[in-house]
ZABAFI-627194 format. One line per 5 residues: number of its first residue (from 1); their letters; for each residue x, y, z negated of C-alpha. Coordinates in steps of 0.02 Angstrom, whole numbers. Example, Ala and Ser with C-alpha at 12.3 -4.5 7.8 and 13.67 -1.06 7.14 Angstrom:
<nodes>
1> AS> 615,-225,-390 | 684,-53,-357
</nodes>
This chain:
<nodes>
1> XXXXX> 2115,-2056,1024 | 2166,-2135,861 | 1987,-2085,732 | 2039,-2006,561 | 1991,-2092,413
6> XXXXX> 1941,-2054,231 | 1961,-2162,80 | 1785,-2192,-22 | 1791,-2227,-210 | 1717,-2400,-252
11> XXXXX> 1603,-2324,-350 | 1524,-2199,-232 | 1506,-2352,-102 | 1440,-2439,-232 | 1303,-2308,-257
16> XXXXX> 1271,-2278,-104 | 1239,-2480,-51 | 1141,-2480,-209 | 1046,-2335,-130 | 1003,-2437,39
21> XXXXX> 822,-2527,67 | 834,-2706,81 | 754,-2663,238 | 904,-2655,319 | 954,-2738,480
26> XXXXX> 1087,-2786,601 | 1016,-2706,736 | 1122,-2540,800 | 960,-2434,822 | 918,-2445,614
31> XXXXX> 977,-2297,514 | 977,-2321,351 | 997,-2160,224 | 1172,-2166,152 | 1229,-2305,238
36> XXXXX> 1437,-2279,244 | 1514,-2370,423 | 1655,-2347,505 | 1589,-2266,653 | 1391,-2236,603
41> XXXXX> 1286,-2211,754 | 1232,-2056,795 | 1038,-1992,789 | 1057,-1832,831 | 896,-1710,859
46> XXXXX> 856,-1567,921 | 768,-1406,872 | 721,-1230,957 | 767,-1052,857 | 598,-1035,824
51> XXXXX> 635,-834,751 | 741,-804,917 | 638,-915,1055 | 624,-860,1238 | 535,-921,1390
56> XXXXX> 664,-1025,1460 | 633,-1171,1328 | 476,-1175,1262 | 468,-1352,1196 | 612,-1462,1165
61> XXXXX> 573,-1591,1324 | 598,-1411,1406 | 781,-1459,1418 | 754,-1609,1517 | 673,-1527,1673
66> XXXXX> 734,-1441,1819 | 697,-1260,1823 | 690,-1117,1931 | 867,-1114,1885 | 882,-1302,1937
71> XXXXX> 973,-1332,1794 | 938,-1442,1655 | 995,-1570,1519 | 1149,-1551,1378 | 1307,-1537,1365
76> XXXXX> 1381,-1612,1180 | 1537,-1599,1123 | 1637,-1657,961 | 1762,-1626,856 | 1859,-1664,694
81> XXXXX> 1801,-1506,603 | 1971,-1512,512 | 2042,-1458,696 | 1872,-1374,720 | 1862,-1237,587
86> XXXXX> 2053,-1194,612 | 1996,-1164,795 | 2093,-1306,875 | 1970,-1398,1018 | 2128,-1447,1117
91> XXXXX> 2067,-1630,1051 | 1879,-1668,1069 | 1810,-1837,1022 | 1676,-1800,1158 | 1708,-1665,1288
96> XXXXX> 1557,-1610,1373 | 1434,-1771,1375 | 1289,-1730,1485 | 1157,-1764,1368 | 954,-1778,1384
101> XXXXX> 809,-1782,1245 | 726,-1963,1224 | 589,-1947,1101 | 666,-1804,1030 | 844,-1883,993
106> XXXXX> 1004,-1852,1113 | 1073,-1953,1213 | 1188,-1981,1341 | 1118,-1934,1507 | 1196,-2067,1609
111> XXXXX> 1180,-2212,1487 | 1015,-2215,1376 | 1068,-2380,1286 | 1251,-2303,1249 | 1289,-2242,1051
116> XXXXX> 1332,-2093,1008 | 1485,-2120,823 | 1528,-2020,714 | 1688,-2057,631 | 1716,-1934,461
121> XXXXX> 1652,-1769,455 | 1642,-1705,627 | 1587,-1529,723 | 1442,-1539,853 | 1443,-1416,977
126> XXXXX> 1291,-1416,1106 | 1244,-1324,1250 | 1094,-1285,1356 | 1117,-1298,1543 | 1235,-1426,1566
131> XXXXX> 1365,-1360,1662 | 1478,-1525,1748 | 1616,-1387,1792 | 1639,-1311,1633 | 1836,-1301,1588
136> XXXXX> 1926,-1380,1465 | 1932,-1272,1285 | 2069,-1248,1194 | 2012,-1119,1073 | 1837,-1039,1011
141> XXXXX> 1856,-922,1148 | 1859,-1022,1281 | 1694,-1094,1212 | 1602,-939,1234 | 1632,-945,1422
146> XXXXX> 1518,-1108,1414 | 1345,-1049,1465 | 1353,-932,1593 | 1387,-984,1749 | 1332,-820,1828
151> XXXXX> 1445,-697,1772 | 1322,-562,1878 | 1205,-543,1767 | 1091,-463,1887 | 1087,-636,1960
156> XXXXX> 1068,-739,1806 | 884,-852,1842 | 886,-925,1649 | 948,-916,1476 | 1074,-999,1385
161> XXXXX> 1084,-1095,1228 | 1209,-1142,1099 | 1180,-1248,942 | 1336,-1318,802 | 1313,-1408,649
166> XXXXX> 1427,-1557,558 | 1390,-1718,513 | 1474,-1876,442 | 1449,-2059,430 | 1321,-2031,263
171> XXXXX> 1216,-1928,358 | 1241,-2019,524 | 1061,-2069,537 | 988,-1900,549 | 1064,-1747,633
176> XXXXX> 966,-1592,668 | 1035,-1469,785 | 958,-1315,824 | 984,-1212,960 | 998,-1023,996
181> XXXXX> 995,-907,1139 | 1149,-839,1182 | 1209,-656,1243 | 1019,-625,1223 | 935,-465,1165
186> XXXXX> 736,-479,1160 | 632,-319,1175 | 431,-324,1114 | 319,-196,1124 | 148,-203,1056
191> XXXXX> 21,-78,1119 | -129,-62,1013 | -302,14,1072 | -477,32,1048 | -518,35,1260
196> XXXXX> -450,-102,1353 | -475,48,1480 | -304,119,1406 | -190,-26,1455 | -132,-26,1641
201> XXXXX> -57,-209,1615 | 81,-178,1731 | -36,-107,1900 | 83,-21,1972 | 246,-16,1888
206> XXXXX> 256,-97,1718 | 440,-78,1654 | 513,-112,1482 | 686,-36,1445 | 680,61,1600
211> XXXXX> 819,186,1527 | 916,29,1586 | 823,-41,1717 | 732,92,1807 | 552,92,1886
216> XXXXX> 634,162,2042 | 764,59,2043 | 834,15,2224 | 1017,-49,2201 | 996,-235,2153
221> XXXXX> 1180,-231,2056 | 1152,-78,1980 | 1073,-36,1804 | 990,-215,1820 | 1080,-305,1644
226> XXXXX> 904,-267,1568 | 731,-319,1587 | 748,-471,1705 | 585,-543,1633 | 437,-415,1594
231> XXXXX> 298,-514,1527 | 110,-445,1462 | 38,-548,1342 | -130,-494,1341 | -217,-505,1153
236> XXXXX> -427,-454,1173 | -534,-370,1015 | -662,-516,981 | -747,-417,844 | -691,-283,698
241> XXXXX> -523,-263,773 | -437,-163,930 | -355,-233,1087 | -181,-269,1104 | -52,-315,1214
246> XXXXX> 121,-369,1207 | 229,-331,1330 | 433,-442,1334 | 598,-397,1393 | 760,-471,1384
251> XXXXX> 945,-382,1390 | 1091,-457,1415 | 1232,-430,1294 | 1419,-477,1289 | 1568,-421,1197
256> XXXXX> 1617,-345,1379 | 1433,-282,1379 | 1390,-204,1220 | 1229,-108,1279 | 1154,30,1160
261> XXXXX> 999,101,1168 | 997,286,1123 | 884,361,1020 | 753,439,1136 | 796,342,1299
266> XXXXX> 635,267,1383 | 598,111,1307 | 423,73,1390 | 334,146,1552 | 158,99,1640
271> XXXXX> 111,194,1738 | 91,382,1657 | 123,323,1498 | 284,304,1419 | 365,252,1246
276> XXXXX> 538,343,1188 | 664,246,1074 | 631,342,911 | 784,282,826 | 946,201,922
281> XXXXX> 957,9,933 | 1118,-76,948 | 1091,-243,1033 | 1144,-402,976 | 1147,-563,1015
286> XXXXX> 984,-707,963 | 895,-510,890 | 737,-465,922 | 684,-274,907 | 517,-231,909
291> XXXXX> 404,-68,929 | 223,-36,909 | 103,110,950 | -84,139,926 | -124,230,1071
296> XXXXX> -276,283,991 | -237,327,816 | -34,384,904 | 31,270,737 | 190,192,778
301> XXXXX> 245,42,681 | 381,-104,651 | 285,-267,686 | 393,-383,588 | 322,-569,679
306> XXXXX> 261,-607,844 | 109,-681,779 | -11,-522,774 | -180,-487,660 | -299,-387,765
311> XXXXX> -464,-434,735 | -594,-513,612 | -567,-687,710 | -369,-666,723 | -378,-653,523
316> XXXXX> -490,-781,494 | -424,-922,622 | -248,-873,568 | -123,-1019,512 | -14,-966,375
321> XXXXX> 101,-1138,361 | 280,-1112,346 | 242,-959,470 | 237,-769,474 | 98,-650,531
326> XXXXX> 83,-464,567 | -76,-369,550 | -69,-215,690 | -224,-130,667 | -380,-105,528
331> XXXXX> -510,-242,527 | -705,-209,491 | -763,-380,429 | -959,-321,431 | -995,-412,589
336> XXXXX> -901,-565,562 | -1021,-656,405 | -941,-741,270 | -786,-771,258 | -659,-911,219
341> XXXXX> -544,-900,90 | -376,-912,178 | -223,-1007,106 | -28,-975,130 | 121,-1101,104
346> XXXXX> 291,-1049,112 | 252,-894,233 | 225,-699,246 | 88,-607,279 | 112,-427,314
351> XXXXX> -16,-301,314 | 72,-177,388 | -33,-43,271 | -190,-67,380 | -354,-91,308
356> XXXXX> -475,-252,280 | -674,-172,240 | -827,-254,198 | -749,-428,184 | -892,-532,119
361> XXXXX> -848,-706,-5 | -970,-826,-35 | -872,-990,-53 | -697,-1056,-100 | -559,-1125,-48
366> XXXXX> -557,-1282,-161 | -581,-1180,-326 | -503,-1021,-286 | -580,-863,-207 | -513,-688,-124
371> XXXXX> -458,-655,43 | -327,-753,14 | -352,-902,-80 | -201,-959,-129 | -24,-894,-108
376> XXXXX> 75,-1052,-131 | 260,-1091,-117 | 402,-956,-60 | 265,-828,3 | 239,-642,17
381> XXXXX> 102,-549,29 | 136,-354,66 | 63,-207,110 | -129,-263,128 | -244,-117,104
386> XXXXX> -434,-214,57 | -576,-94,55 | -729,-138,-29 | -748,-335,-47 | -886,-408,-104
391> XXXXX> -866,-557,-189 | -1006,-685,-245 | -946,-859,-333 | -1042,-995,-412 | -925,-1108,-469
396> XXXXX> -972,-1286,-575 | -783,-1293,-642 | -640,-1181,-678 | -631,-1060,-544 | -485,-929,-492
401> XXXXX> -539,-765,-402 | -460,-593,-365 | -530,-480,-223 | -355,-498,-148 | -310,-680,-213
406> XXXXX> -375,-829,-322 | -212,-885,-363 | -30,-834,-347 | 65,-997,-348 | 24,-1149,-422
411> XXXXX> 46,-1341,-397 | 0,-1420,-234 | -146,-1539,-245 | -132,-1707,-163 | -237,-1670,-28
416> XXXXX> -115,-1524,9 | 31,-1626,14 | -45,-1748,115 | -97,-1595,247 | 89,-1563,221
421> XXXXX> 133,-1724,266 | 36,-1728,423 | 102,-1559,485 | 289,-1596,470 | 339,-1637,660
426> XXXXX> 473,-1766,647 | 542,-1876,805 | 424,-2035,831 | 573,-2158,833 | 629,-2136,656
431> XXXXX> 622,-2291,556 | 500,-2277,389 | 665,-2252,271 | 743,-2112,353 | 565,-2044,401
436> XXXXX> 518,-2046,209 | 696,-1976,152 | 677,-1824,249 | 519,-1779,197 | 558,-1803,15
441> XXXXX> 685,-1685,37 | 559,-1579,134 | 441,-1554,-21 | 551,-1558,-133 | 585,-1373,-99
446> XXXXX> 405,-1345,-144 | 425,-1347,-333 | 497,-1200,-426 | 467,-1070,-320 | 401,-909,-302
451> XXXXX> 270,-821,-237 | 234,-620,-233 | 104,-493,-191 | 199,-320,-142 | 107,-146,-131
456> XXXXX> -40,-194,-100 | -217,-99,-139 | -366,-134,-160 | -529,-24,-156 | -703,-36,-222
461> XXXXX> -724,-224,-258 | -881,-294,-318 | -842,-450,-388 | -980,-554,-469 | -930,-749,-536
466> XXXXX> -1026,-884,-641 | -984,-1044,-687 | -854,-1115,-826 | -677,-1060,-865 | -665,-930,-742
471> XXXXX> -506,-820,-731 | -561,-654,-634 | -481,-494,-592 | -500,-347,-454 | -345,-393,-396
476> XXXXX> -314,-593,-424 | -371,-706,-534 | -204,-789,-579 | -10,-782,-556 | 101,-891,-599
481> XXXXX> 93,-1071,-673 | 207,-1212,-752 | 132,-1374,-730 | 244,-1554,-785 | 385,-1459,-817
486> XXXXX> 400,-1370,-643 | 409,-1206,-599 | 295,-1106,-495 | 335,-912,-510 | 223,-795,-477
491> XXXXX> 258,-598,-460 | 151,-461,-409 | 258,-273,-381 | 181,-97,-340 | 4,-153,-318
496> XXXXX> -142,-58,-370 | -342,-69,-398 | -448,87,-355 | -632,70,-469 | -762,-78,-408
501> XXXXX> -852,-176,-553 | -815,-323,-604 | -978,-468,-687 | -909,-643,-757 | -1080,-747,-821
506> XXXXX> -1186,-591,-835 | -1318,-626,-942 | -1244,-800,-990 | -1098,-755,-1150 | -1097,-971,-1196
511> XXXXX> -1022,-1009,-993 | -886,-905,-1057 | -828,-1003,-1167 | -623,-1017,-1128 | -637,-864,-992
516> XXXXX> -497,-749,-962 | -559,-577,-852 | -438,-419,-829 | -489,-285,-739 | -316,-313,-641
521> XXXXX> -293,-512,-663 | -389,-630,-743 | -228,-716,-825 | -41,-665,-788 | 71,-825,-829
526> XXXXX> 244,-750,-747 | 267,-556,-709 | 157,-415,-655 | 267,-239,-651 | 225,-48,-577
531> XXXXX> 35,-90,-556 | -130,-10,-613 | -306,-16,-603 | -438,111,-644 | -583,10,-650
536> XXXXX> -690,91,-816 | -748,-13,-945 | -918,14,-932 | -897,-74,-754 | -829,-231,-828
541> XXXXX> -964,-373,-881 | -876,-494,-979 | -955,-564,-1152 | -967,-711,-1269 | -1004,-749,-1438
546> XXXXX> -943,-717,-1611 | -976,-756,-1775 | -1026,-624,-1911 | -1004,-686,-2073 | -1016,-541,-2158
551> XXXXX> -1203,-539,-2220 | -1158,-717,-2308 | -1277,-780,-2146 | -1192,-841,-1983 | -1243,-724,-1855
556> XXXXX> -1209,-755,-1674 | -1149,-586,-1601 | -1102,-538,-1394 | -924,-439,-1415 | -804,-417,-1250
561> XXXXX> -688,-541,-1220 | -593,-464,-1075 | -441,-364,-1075 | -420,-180,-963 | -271,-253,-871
566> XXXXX> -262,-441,-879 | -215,-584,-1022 | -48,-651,-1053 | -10,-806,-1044 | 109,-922,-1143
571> XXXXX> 203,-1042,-1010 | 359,-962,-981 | 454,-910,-1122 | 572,-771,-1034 | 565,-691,-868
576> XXXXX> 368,-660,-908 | 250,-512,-945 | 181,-364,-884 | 288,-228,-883 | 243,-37,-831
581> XXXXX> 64,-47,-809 | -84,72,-842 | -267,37,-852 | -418,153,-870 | -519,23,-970
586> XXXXX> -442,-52,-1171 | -287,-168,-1152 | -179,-255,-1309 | -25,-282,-1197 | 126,-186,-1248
591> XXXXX> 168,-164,-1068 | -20,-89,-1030 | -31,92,-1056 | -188,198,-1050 | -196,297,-887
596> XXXXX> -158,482,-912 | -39,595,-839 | 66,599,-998 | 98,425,-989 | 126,420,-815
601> XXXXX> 320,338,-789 | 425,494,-738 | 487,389,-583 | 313,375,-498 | 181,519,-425
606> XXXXX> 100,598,-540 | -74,504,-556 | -224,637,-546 | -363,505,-552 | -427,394,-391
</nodes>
């Protein structure tokens, strides 16, 4: 087939050769960023739908081995996305390559040393099995027919993937792909308990979705679209926490088969116990729908991530990288000794309302301190309900520290970015320009973002700091900062603080020299709205010195220097302050009223006192 071609100014080439390391070569394997050819080889690599992933690929080198199914491998195609997106794939540039993964990069199956072009901006289409007999498409349609080559369903031994994205010859050099599952519906459901007694793990007749796919089932082609995998993942209470397990199912779903499930249908049985659908669930394609129950509390809750909280050790050994986490139960920290300041980048942790008691702080996390040291980057922290904390800081420099977090976004230190760095899985055969390009454009997302705290509540903290500079609150020590011109947003929404004391260099007024202490947040920098604290003012220990001229004699005097609420800070000249907040204890913010009913905004319960 004749390749299309586009005209380049001279000055864009120019830029872009301007652009390239000297470091280039003539070898066919170098990709250089930017580099404009006529036909730029391909390095095209694959990724999993992490949000949507299923058992059949666990691991990208999955797609290379033989299954149960005995299938395996890729099959690419391409197209001109000009005939692409008008649905035209009468003309592919590739049509159905059988494709493997080599360190992580595609390529052809049959020929390891053959390149992969692309020639302008063209469509990839890929698909997991490879299917040799697959048809020739002529329209988007056709495409869909792709991955299933068992159109029983009942049959059906694996699950199929799909993946798209376009490319061109500037970007040549690196092409991620990720794939999907297709005409998949996943089903989770998370049983929490204090017995492990109260789990029957499947002994007789585990069945998820059995409205679809009963226990008694005994016509193999009949009500079997669902639950063709039941799995128990089994989740023990180390200490503070209740057992769990998770239990998987997945349904199959097709334009032809658009499955519902109806509000009280049987979603779960084991045994003599069984779950009802409490709402109905339309099934789509790549969703997955889970359901939780405490069978000893009967609480039944939305887990919103498959990673689960359930114990002292779960919450302490947690990773909270570019991830998301779901606490399912309440957590007694008594037993478990000090704890660690955690830290989370670009991720979510929901609380799911459950509590956190007795968590006990004696150290920090570089030099903030809370249960959650830093919330860095596009995070969220929601819906965590910390019961009396105790936290105990000795700090040599300026330290950050809330009962529920240090600090609420701020600049990565070197040593982060370097963790970063190290964390970021990228394939091994990527030259050191391309490799450094993509990161670059990795952490460069990193700046101006924004963190946020969300309904949160905290009870009954003791928090006792000394050392220089501190910023302490009940709640956090800090939110929001602007550092060399960048942007790091901090918000914190519906969050309250129920009493507790609060001690910042008891006893010691000259450490606190340049300290900031709220009985909400040390020092807000971006936004704090809809939040209060009722922490009294006799409970706050915060004092320095003064000078009383007065008398004609310089007198040193101790005076307060905290505010009820928190201090306001002067980075960010719009978008900041504290807006519709209420504190029990003196405050000289405009948006800090005194708690009483009177003032109490006409949108929210009435407050009554704790």
């Amino acid at each position: 087939m004749m390749k299309k071609t586009h005209s380049f100014s001279a000055l864009y080439i120019l830029i872009i050769t301007c652009l390239c390391c000297p470091s280039c070569t003539d070898e066919q394997d170098e990709f250089i960023p930017g580099e404009i050819t006529e036909g730029a080889i391909a390095g095209i690599y694959v990724g999993l739908g992490v949000n949507t992933r299923v058992t059949e690929l666990p691991v990208v080198d999955s797609i290379n081995y033989v299954g149960q199914s005995g299938l395996h491998n890729v099959g690419l195609c391409m197209y001109y996305t000009s005939d692409y997106s008008q649905g035209d794939l009468s003309k592919p540039y590739i049509r159905n390559m059988e494709c493997e993964i080599v360190d992580g990069k595609l390529v052809p199956a049959t020929d390891t040393n053959k390149n992969i072009f692309i020639y302008d901006e063209m469509t990839l289409v890929a698909f997991y099995p490879y299917n040799a007999d697959a048809p020739d498409f002529t329209s988007k349609t056709d495409e869909e027919q792709y991955p299933i080559t068992q159109m029983n369903y009942s049959e059906q031994t694996y699950i199929p993937y799909r993946g798209e994205t376009t490319a061109n010859p500037t970007n040549a050099y690196y092409i991620s792909i990720t794939l999907y599952p297709k005409h998949t519906f996943k089903m989770e459901i998370i049983l929490v308990s204090e017995n492990v007694s109260d789990f029957n793990d499947g002994n007789p007749d585990l069945k998820v979705l059995p409205a679809l796919d009963p226990v008694d089932n005994t016509d193999p082609t009949k009500g079997t679209w669902a639950a063709w995998v039941d799995q128990i993942i089994p989740q023990q209470n180390t200490i503070g926490g209740m057992h769990v397990r998770k239990y998987i199912a997945y349904l199959w779903r097709t334009d032809e088969l658009n499955l519902t499930i109806d509000r009280n249908e049987v979603l779960f049985k084991n045994g003599d116990f069984t779950l009802l659908a409490t709402e109905t669930i339309n099934t789509q394609e790549q969703r997955v729908y889970r359901y939780g129950y405490n069978m000893t509390t009967g609480e039944s809750f939305i887990p919103t991530s498959e990673t689960l909280i359930n114990d002292a050790v779960t919450l302490q050994e947690v990773s909270l990288t570019n991830s998301a986490v779901y606490q399912v139960c309440d957590i007694d920290m008594s037993g478990a000794g000090a704890f660690t300041p955690l830290s989370i980048l670009n991720s979510t942790y929901d609380g799911g309302g459950h509590s956190i008691s007795n968590l006990n702080i004696t150290s920090m996390n570089g030099n903030t301190a809370g249960l959650f040291g830093k919330i860095t980057g596009n995070s969220i922290v929601k819906e965590v309900n910390l019961i009396d904390p105790v936290i105990t800081i000795s700090a040599s420099d300026t330290c950050y520290v809330g009962a529920l977090c240090g600090r609420v976004n701020n600049e990565l230190s070197s040593e982060e970015l370097a963790s970063l760095y190290a964390n970021i899985s990228l394939p091994p055969n990527l030259s050191d320009v391309v490799r450094e390009a993509i990161l670059g454009e990795m952490l460069g997302e990193i700046t101006n973002t924004t963190s946020q705290i969300i309904a949160c509540r905290v009870e009954n903290p003791t928090i006792t700091v000394t050392g220089t500079y501190p910023r302490v609150g009940t709640v956090c020590g800090m939110v929001g900062d602007k550092p060399n011109g960048n942007n790091y947003y901090g918000l914190v929404w519906d969050t309250y603080s129920l009493g507790g004391t609060l001690s910042v260099n008891s006893g010691d007024p000259a450490s606190n020299e340049g300290a900031k202490v709220g009985g909400f947040c040390g020092l807000n920098e971006y936004y704090i709205t809809r939040c209060y604290t009722t922490i009294e003012a006799d409970d706050i220990t915060a004092t320095g010195y003064e000078t009383d001229n007065s008398t004609g004699t310089p007198v040193q005097l101790e005076t307060d220097i905290w505010q009820g609420f928190a201090n306001q800070g002067t980075q960010f000249t719009s978008g900041a302050g504290i807006v519709d907040c209420f504190a029990a204890a003196p405050d000289d913010n405009s948006g800090v009223s005194l708690l009483s009913s009177s003032s109490w905004p006409s949108g929210w319960v009435t407050y009554s006192g704790i």
